[in-house]
N, C-alpha and C positions, 0 to 999 in steps of 0.2 A: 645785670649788664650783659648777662648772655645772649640774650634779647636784641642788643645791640649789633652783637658781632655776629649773628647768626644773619641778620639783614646786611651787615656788608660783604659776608658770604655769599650774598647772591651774586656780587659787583665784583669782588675782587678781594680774594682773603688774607688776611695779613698775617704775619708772622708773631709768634707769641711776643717777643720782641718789638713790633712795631705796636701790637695790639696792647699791651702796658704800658707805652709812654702813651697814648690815646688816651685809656682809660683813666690814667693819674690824674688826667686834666680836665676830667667830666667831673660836674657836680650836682649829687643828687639833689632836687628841690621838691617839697610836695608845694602845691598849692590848691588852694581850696575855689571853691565853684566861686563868680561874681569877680574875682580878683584877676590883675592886668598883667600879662609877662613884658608886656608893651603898652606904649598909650604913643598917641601922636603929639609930636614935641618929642620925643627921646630919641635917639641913635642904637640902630638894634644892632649893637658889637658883639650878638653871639647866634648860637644853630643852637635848636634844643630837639632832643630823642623826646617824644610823648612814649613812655613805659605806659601810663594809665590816663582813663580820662580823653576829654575833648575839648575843645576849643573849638572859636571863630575868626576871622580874620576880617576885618569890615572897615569900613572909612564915613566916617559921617561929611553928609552933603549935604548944605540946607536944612538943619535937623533931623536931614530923614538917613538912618542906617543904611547902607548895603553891604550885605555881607559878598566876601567876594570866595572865601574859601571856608573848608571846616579842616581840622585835623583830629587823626582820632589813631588810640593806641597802635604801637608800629609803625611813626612816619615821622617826619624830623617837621619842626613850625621854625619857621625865621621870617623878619621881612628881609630878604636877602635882596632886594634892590637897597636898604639902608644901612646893609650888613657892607655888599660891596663899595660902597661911597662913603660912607662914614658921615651920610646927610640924616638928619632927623628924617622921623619917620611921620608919613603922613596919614598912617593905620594905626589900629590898634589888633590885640592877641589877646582876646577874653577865655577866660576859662569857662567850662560849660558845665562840664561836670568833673567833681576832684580832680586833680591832675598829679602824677608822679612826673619830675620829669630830668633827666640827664643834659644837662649846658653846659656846652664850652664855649669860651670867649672868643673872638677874633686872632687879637695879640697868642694865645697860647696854641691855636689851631694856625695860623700863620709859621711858626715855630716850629712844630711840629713838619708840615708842609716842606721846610726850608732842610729839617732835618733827616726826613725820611719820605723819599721820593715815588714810593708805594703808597705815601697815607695821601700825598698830592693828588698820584693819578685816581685813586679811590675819590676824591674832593669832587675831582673834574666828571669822574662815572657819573656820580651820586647828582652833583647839579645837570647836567647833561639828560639825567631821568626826570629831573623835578621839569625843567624846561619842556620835556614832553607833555607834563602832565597838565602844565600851563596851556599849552599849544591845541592839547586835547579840550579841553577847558572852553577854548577860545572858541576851537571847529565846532562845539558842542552850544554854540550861543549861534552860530551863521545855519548850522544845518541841521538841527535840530527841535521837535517840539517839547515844549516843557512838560509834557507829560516823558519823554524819552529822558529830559535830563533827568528828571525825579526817579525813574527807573535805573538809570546807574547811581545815581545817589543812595538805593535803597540796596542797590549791589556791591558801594562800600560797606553801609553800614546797614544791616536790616532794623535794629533796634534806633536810627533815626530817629522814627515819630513820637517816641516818648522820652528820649533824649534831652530833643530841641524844639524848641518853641516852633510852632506851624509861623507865624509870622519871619521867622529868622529863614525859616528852608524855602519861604516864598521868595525871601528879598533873594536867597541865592538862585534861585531858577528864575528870576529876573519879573515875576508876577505876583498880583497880588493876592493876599490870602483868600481870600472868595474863589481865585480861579484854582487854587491851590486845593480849598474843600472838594470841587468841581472833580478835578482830576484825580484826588484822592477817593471819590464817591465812586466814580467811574470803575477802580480798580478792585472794591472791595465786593 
């Protein structure tokens, strides 16, 4: 869990005190590759630490997949649009590869929140960065060639391409796997 606290030391650190009523309320899960931290239909009433392993984040349309995000060790997965509303979620959170992973609920991180006004603003940082990364995300589809998103893709993760399925990294740079070999051929 060190792991944990070490990243909200980048944000804002909390007191040993603040940092064990937090911790009390995390709960380790492993879960194995293939299997759903979410599915659509559910209400995602928690935030989870990825300690190990990766994920997708994706919405089926028409049959057809798109994946909209990846998460991978050292970053929190939630659908926090269903997190905040308390609406069913119209995503799913597959695992990709093993997953170790630290959740906390709504109700007890709410709590928490109400009790320690440190772990709040720390909430507000931490989403405040994710909305950037959103927003990054976005700029990243208006101004950008999918050869350039696939290049920060490869600068989260270098071990990407035997990761995840080349089909799955296409749907997320927005094209189709052919164009995806293409760009990939280009590089090598």
């Amino acid at each position: 869990m060190e792991v944990i606290r070490n990243y909200f030391n980048q944000f804002l650190p909390l007191s040993d005190e603040e940092w064990k009523a937090f911790e009390q309320c995390l709960s380790k899960e492993r879960i194995h590759k293939k299997e759903f931290l979410l599915k659509e239909g559910q209400v995602g009433d928690f935030i989870a630490f990825v300690a190990e392993g990766s994920m997708r984040f994706y919405v089926l349309r028409e049959g057809e997949e798109k994946v909209i995000a990846f998460f991978f060790a050292g970053s929190f997965v939630s659908n926090y649009r269903s997190f905040l509303t308390n609406l069913p979620s119209d995503y799913y959170i597959e695992v990709l590869q093993d997953a170790l992973i630290y959740r906390i609920r709504k109700n007890e991180l709410v709590a928490l929140y109400d009790q320690f006004p440190k772990i709040e603003r720390l909430g507000r940082l931490i989403a405040e960065n994710l909305y950037l990364m959103v927003a990054k995300r976005l700029d990243s589809f208006l101004y950008k060639t999918p050869k350039e998103r696939y290049e920060e893709l490869l600068a989260q993760n270098s071990r990407l391409p035997e990761e995840v399925p080349q089909y799955m990294i296409a749907s997320y740079l927005g094209v189709k796997p052919e164009t995806l070999s293409r760009i990939r051929a280009r590089r090598d």
